[in-house]
C-alpha positions as CSV (number, residue, x, y, z in Angstrom):
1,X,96.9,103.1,113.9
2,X,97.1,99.8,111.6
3,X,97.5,99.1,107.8
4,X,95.3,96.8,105.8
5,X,95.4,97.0,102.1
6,X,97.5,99.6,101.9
7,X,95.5,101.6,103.8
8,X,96.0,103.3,107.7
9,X,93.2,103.2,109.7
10,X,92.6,104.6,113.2
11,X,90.5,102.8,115.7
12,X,87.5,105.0,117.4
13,X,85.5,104.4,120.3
14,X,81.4,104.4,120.8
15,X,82.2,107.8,120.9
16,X,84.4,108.7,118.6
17,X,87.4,108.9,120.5
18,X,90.9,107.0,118.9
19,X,91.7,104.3,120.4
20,X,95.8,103.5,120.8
21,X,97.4,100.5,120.0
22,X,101.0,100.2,120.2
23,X,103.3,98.4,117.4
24,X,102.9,94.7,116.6
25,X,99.8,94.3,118.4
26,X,97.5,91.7,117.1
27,X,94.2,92.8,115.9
28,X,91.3,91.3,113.6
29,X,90.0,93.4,110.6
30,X,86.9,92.9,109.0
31,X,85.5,94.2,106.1
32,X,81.7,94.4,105.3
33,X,81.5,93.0,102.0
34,X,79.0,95.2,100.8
35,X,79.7,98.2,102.0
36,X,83.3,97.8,102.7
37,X,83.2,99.2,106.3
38,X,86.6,98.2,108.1
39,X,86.4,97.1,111.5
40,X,88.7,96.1,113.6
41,X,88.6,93.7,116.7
42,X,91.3,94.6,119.5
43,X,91.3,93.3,123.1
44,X,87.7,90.9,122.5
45,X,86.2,94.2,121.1
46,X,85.1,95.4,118.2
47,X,85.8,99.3,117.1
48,X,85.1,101.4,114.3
49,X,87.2,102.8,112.7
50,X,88.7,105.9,110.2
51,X,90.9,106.5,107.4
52,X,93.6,108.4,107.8
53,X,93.2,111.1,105.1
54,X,95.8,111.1,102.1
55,X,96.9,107.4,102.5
56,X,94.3,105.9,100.3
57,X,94.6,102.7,97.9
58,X,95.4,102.5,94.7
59,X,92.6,100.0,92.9
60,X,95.0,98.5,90.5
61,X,97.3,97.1,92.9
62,X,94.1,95.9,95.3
63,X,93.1,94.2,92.1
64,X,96.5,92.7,91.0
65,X,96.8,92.1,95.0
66,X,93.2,90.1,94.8
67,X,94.5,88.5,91.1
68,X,97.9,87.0,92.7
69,X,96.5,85.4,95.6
70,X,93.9,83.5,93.6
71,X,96.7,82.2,91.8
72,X,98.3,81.5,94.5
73,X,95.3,79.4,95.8
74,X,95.3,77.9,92.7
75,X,99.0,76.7,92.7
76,X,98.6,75.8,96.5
77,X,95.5,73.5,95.8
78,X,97.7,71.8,92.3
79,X,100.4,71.7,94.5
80,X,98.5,69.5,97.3
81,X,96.3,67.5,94.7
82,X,99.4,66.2,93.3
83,X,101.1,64.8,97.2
């Protein structure tokens, strides 16, 4: 399983069967802007995947979460316009 955004996530194969990934493995998520599908790219494929029920998100801290890193990116970019 893998976290992203406070989330756990289990990766399933084409057909439905969890796929295992061990600690500190690297892996690509991607989220469908639309829809907000995750996705998750291990070992140059991609995988579906599921939520693991009763760790879900809290939508204030995704949005403070999305609020700090655009300041962030806004300090970064003041921070580089003035070297």
């Amino acid at each position: 399983m893998f976290s992203y955004s406070n989330n756990y996530y289990q990766l399933l194969d084409e057909n439905g069967v969890i796929v295992k990934i061990f600690k500190g493995t690297d892996i690509t998520v991607m989220e469908d802007i639309f829809d907000h599908t995750i996705r998750a790219e291990y070992r140059k494929k991609v995988y579906s995947t599921r939520q693991i029920a009763g760790h879900r998100q809290d939508p204030v801290k995704r949005q403070q979460k999305i609020q700090n890193q655009k300041e962030l990116d806004e300090y970064l970019r003041s921070q580089n316009q003035n070297n």
